[in-house]
C-alpha positions in Angstrom: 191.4 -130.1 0.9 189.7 -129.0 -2.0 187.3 -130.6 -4.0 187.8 -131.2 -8.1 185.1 -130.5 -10.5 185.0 -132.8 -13.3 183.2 -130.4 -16.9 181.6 -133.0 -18.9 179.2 -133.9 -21.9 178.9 -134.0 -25.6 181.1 -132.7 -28.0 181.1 -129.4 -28.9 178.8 -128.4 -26.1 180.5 -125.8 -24.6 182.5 -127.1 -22.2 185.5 -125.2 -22.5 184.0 -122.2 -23.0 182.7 -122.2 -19.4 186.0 -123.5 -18.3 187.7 -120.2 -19.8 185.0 -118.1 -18.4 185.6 -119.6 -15.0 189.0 -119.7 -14.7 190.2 -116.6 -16.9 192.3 -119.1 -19.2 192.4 -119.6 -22.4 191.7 -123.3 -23.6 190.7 -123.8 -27.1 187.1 -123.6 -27.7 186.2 -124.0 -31.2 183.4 -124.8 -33.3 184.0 -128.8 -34.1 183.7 -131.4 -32.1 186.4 -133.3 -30.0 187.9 -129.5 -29.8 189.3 -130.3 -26.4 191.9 -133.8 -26.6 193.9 -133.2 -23.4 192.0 -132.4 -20.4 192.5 -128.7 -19.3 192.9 -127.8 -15.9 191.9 -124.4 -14.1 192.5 -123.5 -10.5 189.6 -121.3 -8.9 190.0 -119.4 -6.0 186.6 -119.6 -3.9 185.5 -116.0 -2.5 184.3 -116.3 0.7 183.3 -112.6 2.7 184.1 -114.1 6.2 188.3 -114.1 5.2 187.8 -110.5 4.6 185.5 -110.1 8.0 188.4 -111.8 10.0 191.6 -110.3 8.6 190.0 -107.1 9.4 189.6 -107.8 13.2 193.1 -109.7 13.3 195.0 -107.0 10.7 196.4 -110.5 9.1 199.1 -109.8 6.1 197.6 -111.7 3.9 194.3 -113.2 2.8 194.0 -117.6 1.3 190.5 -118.4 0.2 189.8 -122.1 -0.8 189.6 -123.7 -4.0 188.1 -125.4 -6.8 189.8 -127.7 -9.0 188.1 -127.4 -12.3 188.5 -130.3 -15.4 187.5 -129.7 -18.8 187.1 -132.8 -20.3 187.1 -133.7 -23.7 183.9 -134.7 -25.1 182.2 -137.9 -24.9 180.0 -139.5 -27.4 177.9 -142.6 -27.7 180.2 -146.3 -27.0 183.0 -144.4 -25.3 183.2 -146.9 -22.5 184.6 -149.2 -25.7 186.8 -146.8 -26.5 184.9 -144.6 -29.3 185.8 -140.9 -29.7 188.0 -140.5 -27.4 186.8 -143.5 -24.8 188.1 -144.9 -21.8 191.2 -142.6 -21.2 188.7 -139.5 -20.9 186.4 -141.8 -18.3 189.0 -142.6 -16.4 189.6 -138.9 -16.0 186.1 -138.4 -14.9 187.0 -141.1 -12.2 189.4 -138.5 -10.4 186.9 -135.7 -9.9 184.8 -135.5 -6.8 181.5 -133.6 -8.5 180.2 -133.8 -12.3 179.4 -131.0 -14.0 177.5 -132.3 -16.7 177.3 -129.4 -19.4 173.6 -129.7 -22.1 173.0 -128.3 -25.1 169.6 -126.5 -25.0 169.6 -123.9 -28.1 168.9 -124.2 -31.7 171.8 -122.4 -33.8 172.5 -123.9 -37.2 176.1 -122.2 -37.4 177.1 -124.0 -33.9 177.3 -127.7 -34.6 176.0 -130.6 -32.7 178.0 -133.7 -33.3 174.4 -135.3 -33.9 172.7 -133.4 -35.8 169.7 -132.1 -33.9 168.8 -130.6 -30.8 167.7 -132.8 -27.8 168.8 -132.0 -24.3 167.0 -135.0 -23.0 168.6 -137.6 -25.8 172.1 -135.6 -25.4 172.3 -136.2 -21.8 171.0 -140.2 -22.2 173.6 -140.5 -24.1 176.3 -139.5 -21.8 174.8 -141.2 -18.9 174.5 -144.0 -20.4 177.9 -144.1 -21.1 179.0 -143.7 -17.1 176.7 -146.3 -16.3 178.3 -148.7 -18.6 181.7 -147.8 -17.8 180.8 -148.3 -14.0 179.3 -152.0 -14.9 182.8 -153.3 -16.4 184.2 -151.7 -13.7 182.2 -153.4 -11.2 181.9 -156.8 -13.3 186.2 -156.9 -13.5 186.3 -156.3 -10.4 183.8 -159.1 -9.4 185.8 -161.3 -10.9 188.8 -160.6 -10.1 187.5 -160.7 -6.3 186.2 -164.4 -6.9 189.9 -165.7 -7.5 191.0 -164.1 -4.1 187.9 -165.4 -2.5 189.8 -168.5 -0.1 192.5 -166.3 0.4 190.3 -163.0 2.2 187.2 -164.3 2.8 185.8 -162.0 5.2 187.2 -159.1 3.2 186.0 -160.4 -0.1 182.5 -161.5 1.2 181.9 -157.9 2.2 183.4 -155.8 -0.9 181.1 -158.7 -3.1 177.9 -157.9 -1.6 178.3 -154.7 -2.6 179.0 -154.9 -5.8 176.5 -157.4 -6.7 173.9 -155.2 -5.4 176.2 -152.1 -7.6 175.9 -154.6 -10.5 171.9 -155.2 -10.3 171.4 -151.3 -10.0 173.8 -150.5 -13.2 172.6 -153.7 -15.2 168.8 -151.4 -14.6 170.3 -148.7 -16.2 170.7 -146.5 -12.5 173.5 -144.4 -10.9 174.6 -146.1 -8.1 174.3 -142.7 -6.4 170.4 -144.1 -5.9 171.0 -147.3 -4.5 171.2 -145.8 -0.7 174.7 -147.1 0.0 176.0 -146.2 3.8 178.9 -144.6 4.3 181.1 -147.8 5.2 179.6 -149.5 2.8 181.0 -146.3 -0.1 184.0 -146.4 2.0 184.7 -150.0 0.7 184.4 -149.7 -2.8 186.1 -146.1 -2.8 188.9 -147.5 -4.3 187.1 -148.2 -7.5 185.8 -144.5 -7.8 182.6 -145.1 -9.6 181.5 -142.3 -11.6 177.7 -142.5 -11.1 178.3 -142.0 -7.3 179.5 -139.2 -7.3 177.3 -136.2 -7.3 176.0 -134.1 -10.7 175.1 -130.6 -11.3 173.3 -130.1 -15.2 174.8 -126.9 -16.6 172.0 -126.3 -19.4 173.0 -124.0 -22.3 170.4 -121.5 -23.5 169.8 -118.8 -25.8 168.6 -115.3 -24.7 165.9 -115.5 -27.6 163.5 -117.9 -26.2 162.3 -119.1 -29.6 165.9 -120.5 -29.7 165.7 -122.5 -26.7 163.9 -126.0 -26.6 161.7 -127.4 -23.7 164.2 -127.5 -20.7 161.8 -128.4 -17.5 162.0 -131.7 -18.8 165.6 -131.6 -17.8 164.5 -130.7 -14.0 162.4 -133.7 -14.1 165.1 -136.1 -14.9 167.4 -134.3 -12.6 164.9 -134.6 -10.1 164.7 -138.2 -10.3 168.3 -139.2 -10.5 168.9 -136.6 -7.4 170.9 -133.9 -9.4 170.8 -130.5 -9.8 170.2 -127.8 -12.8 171.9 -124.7 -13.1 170.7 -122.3 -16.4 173.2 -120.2 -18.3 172.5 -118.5 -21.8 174.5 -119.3 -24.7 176.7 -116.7 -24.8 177.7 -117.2 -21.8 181.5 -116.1 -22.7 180.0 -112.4 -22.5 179.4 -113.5 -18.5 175.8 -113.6 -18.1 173.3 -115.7 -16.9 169.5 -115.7 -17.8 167.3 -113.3 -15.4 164.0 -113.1 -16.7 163.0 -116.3 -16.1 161.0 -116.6 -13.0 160.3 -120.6 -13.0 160.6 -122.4 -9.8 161.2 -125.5 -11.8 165.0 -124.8 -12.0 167.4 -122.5 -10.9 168.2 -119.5 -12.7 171.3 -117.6 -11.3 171.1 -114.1 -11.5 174.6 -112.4 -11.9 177.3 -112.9 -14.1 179.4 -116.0 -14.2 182.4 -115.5 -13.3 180.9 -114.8 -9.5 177.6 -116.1 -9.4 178.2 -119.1 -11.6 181.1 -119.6 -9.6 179.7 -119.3 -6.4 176.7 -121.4 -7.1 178.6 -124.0 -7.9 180.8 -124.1 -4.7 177.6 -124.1 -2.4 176.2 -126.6 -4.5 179.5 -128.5 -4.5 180.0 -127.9 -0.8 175.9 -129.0 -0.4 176.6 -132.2 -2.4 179.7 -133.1 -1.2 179.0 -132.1 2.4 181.8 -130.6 3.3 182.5 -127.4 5.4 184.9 -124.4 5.6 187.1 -123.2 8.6 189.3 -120.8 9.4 193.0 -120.4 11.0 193.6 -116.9 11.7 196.2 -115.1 12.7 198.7 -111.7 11.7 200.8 -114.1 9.3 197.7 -114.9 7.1 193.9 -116.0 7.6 192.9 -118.9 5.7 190.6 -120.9 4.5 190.3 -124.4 4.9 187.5 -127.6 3.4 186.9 -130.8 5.4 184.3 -133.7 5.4 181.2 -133.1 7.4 181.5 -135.9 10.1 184.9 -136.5 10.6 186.6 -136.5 13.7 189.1 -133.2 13.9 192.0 -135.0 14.1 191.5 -136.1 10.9 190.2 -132.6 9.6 193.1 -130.8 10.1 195.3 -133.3 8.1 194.9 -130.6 5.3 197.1 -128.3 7.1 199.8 -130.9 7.8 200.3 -134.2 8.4 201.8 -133.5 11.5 198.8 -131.5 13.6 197.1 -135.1 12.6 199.4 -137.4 14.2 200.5 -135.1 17.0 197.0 -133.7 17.9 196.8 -132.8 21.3 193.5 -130.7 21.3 192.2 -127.5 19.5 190.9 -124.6 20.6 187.6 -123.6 18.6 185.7 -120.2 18.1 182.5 -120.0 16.1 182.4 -117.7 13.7 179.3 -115.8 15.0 181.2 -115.2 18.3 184.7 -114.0 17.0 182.9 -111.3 15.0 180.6 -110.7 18.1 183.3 -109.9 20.5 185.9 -109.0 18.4 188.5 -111.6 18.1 190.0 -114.5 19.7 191.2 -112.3 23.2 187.9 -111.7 24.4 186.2 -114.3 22.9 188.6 -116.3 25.4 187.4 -113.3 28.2 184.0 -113.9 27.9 184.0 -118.0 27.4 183.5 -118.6 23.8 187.1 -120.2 23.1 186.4 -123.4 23.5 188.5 -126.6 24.2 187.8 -129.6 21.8 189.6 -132.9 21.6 190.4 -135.7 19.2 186.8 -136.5 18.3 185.0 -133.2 18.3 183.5 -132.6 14.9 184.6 -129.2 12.4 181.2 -126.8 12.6 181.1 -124.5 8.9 182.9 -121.7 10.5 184.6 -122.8 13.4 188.0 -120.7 13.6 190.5 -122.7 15.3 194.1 -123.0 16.9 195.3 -126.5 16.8 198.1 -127.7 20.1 199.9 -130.5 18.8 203.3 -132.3 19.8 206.4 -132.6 17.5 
């Protein structure tokens, strides 16, 4: 699998900009807002140095890194969950992505336009917050409802989903991703279906300007981020040149330090595959060596589902080599020699790394 990035915000912000600079296309980016009406869509291939490590050992013909999906979505602005601007259409789209990257304005430039009027990261991201959080209570609220009328029919099935979503409802009636109300896994696995937006995980792109006296207070940005369990990533405002800021040294937020097309890129995937938790694993072999993303604690059966349907439903077992150990002794063949190889079944669980061979029946 791979996981989808969803680029969000305010109009005019600079979403698509970044999109262009991370995927080497060529969406429209101009100065006005609601520049971007259809979403854009970018494939990014994740680099990732062990592929390169393990093709050498196996001479492998060809070399398939993961990927990110990456959204630019069109800008929304304040009552978009009642369709303003461009409203609920552009939510829903939100709804698809697995992680938000949730792009601020934090510059002053009169000849770039804000849709308004004045500089204020803090009010700017409010805004769109705000917005999910409403969209996420009529969500919930519908479907509260609608879960009432089927109440005699499911009871035990209802009774469960509605606990949830009254204690979903109380959190987003106070204003508060859902992402903070400490829901378990079976519990998120039950209202999946829904795909709230403020449970799924943020990372604050904040825009900046090489001249500092350009740039308006941005640790207040780490703050909120720190409180609503996101995290910050700084880029200067030119950013389409491919660089990131490197002369600020506070550890209030994180400042990458290389250009964006790599850095940027790869920051985000660890942060992604951090927030997300998900690992990477490796099949390897002359054909090709590849790359492939599952959920941290599922059972491997389930992992490898990404490959093909079939290795799923015809799992037999797997035989597994860490990564440390195939590049220790060389490869698969005397990793086997030595006892490294080892033999997993249907519930062992994927370790980042793990290079495996799957036996499965037809």
């Amino acid at each position: 699998m791979s996981f989808k990035c969803g680029l969000v915000g305010l109009p005019n912000v600079g979403k698509s900009t970044i999109f262009n600079s991370l995927t080497n296309l060529n969406a429209l980016a101009e100065n006005f807002p609601f520049c971007t009406i259809k979403p854009n869509v970018g494939i990014i291939l994740v680099s990732d140095n062990r592929l390169n490590i393990i093709s050498n050992i196996v001479n492998s013909n060809c070399i398939i890194p993961t990927y990110i999906e990456l959204v630019d979505i069109a800008g929304l602005v304040q009552g978009a969950h009642k369709g303003e601007g461009l409203g609920n259409k552009f939510l829903s789209h939100i709804r698809q992505t697995d992680l938000i990257i949730h792009v601020v304005r934090g510059f002053k430039n009169d000849r770039i336009i804000h849709i308004y009027g004045r500089i204020n990261p803090i009010d700017d991201i409010e805004i769109i917050n705000l917005e999910l959080t409403l969209s996420d209570f009529e969500i919930c609220k519908n479907r509260i409802n609608k879960l009432k009328k089927d109440h005699l029919l499911r009871k035990i099935i209802v009774d469960q989903e509605l606990e949830i979503l009254y204690r979903c409802l109380s959190c987003l009636q106070k204003n508060k991703f859902l992402k903070l109300l400490d829901l378990t896994i079976e519990e998120i696995f039950v209202i999946d279906h829904l795909k709230f937006i403020t449970l799924k995980p943020m990372i604050y792109v904040v825009n900046v300007s090489r001249n500092s006296h350009n740039n308006v207070c941005i640790e207040n940005i780490y703050d909120l981020s720190k409180k609503q369990n996101a995290s910050v990533l700084v880029v200067f405002m030119d950013f389409f040149r491919g660089n990131f800021a490197k002369n600020d040294k506070s550890e209030k937020f994180k400042v990458l330090e290389s250009d964006l097309e790599e850095s940027g890129l790869s920051s985000i995937a660890a942060l992604g595959h951090k927030l997300l938790k998900l690992k990477t694993f490796f099949t390897a072999g002359k054909k090709e060596v590849r790359a492939w993303t599952t959920i941290s604690g599922i059972e491997i059966f389930k992992s490898v589902r990404c490959i093909h349907t079939d290795l799923s439903k015809g799992f037999i077992r797997a035989q597994v080599i860490s990564y440390p150990d195939f590049i220790r002794y060389g490869g698969e063949k005397n990793s086997k020699k030595f006892g490294k190889m080892r033999i997993e079944g249907r519930q062992y669980h994927i370790h980042d790394g793990d290079i495996i061979h799957i036996l499965h029946k037809i």
